[in-house]
N, C-alpha and C positions, 0 to 999 in steps of 0.2 A: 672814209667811205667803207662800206662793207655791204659784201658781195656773197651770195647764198643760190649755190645750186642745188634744188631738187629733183633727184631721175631716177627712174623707174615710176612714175606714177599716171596713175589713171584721172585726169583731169577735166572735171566738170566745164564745159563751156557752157557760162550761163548764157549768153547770147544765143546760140545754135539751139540751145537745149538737150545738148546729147554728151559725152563721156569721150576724151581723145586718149585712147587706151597709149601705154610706153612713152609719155612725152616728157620732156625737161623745161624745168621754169626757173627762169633767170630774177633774183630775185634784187635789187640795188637800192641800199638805203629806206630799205620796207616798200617800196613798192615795185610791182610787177611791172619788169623792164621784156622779156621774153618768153614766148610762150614756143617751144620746137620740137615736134618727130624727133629731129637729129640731135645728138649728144651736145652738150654745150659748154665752153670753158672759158672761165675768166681767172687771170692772174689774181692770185691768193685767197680765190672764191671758198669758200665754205660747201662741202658738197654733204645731202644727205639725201642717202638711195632712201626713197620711201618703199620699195618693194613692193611694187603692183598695190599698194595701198593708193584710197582716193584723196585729191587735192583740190581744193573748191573755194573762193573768195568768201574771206570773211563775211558774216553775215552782220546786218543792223539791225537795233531793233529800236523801233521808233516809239517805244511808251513802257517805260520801267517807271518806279519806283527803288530806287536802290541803298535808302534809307529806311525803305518798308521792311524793318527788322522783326516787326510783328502787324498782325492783322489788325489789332486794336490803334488805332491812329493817335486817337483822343492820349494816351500812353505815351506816343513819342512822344508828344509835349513835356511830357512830365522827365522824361529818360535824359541824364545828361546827355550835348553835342559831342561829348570825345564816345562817350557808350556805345553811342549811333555810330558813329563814325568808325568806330572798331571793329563794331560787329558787322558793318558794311563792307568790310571787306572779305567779309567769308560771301556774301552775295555776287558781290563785283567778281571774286577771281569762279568761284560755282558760273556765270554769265558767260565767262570768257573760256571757260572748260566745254560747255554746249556749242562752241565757234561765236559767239558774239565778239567780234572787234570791236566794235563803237555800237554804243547805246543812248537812247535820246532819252535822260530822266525830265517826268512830265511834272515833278514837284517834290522835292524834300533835297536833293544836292544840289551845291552850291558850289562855287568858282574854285575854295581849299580840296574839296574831295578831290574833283576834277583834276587839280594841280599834284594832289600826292600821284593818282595812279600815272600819270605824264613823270614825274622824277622817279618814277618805279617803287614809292615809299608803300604802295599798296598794289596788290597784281590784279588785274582785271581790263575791261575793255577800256578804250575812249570815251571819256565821258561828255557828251554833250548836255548841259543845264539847262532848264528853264525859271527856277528858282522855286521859291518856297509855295507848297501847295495853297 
């Protein structure tokens, strides 16, 4: 299990739609276990002061392309699967630098892409697939 405090940050409530300025978020096994004003502590927690910097729930984006290594389409076809696949990953982890967590590709990845970034073989969001354009 692993355990992640974040404190000192100013924390977007998406729901309210407003900003909870000095709070602490308890973070357990990647997902948001606590959200609190008050300072918060867990046995062998990980703590990292964001310093009045903002903290916001990853974002999704429901229609990528993340094989669209070029505009030309007709091109993939012709570009080796590992090519694509390499250079996909300078897109995937560019997605996940903007705050994309999880992204819904609407056509060109497939169940392997998906699988590398989950064994961390490539950095970038969650990929959810729909398969081939």
């Amino acid at each position: 299990m692993t355990t992640t405090i974040f404190t000192n940050a100013n924390v977007l409530d998406t729901r309210a739609g407003t900003i909870l300025p000095d709070h602490s978020v308890l973070v357990t096994d990647g997902k948001i276990t606590e959200v609190s004003q008050t300072p918060l502590k867990a046995d062998g927690a990980k703590v990292i002061d964001i310093k009045g910097r903002y903290l916001m729930p990853g974002l999704c984006d429901g229609h990528v392309h993340v094989t669209a290594i070029t505009p030309d389409f007709p091109m993939l076809k012709r570009l080796s699967p590992f090519y694509v696949a390499a250079r996909s990953g300078d897109l995937l982890r560019d997605m996940l630098m903007r705050g994309f967590t999880t992204v819904r590709d609407a056509g060109g990845a497939d169940y392997g892409l998906s699988r590398a970034v989950d064994e961390d073989k490539l950095i970038g969001p969650r990929v959810l697939f729909c398969g081939h354009a």
